[in-house]
VOMARNU-682069 format. One record per residue (C-alpha): residue in one letter; y negated, z negated, x negated; residue number from 1. Coordinates in steps of 0.05 Angstrom, whole numbers, plus 5000, padded with zeros to 4 digits. Each point is the difference from the previous one (the first is absolute). Example, Ala and Ser with C-alpha at 12.3 -4.5 7.8 and 13.67 -1.06 7.14 Angstrom:
REM VOMARNU-682069
a:5090:4844:4754:1 $
s:4931:5013:4973:2 $
REM end
This chain:
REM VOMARNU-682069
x:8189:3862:7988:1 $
x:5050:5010:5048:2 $
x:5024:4940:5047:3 $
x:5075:4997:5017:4 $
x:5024:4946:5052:5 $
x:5075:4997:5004:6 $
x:5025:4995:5066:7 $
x:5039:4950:5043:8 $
x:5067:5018:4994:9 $
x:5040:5030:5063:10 $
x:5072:4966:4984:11 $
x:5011:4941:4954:12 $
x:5077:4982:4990:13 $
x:5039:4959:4965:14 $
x:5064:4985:4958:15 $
x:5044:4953:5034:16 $
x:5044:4951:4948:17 $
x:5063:5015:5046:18 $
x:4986:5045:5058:19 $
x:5034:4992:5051:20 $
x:4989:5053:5046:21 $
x:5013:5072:4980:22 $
x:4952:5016:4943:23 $
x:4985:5052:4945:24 $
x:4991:4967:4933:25 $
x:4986:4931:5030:26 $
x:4940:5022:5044:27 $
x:5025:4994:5072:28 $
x:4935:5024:5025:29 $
x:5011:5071:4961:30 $
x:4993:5031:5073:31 $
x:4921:4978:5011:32 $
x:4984:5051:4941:33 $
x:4983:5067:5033:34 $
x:5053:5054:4980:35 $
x:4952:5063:5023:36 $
x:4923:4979:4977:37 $
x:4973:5009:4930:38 $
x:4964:4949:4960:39 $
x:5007:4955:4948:40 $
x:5039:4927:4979:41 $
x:5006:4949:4949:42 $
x:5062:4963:4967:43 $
x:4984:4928:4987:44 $
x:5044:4948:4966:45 $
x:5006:4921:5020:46 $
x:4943:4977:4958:47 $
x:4954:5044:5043:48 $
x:4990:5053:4941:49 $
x:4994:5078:5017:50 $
x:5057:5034:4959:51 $
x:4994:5073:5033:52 $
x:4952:5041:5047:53 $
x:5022:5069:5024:54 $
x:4991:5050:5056:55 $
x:5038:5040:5045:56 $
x:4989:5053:5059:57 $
x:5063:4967:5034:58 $
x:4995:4924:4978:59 $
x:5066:4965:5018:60 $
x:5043:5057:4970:61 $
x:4957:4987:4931:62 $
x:5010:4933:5000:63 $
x:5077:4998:5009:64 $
x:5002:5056:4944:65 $
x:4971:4949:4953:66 $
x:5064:4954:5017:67 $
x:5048:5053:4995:68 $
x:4976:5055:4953:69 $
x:5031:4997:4930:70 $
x:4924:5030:4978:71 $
x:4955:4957:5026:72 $
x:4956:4966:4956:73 $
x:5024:4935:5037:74 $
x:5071:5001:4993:75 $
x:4997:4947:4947:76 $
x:4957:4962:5033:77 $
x:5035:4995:5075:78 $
x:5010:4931:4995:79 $
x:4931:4984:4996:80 $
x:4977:5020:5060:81 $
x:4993:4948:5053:82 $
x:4945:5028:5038:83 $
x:4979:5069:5032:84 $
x:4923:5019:5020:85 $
x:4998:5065:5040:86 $
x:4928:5032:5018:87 $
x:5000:5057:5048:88 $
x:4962:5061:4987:89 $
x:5007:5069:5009:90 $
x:4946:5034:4960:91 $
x:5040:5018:4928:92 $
x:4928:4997:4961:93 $
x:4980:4932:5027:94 $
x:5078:4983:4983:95 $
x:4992:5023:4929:96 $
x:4937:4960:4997:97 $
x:5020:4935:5019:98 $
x:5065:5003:4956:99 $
x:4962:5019:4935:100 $
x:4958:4947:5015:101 $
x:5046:4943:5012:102 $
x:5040:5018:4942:103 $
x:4935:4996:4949:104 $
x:4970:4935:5044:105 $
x:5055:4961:5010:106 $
x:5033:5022:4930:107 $
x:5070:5019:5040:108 $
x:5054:4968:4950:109 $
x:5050:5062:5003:110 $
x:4956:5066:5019:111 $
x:5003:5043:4937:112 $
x:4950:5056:5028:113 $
x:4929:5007:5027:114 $
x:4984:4935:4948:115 $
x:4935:4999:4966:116 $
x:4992:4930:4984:117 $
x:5050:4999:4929:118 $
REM end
């Protein structure tokens, strides 16, 4: 059996009620997420419930596509998100890993592939 730890996450933000700094979607602390590193991140809702897990070899760029992109599995769920978990790593296997596993673990509300547990 193989033993999966998830890691400590590099950047935790979140939403703000009524920024007011500058901010993008109501995080003001968009700027902590690395824009040029690869790894992985997690969407979670106020109740503390995982909605989405995905990957990325540029993270910040992913994660702002998921605000604006008329695709994204997320666009009807925007709203929800009131916190951001980011976790640096560059290896795209370890990556894949750790998002397949989260999804199917933590039974990510709003992930639609790479689930095994229906």
């Amino acid at each position: 059996m193989i033993n999966i730890t998830i890691p400590v996450p590099d950047v935790v933000i979140r939403k703000q009620a009524d920024p007011q700094l500058s901010h993008i979607y109501g995080f003001t602390d968009f700027h902590l997420i690395p824009r040029d590193k690869g790894g992985f991140f997690t969407f979670y809702n106020d109740k503390n419930e995982l909605l989405f897990v995905g990957k990325a070899r540029k993270i910040r760029p992913r994660i702002k596509k998921h605000f604006e992109d008329s695709v994204s599995v997320m666009k009807n769920y925007r709203n929800e998100v009131t916190k951001i978990e980011v976790f640096v790593n560059e290896d795209p296997v370890e990556r894949e890993i750790y998002e397949t596993y989260m999804i199917n673990k933590s039974r990510a509300k709003y992930n639609v592939e790479k689930v095994y547990y229906k």
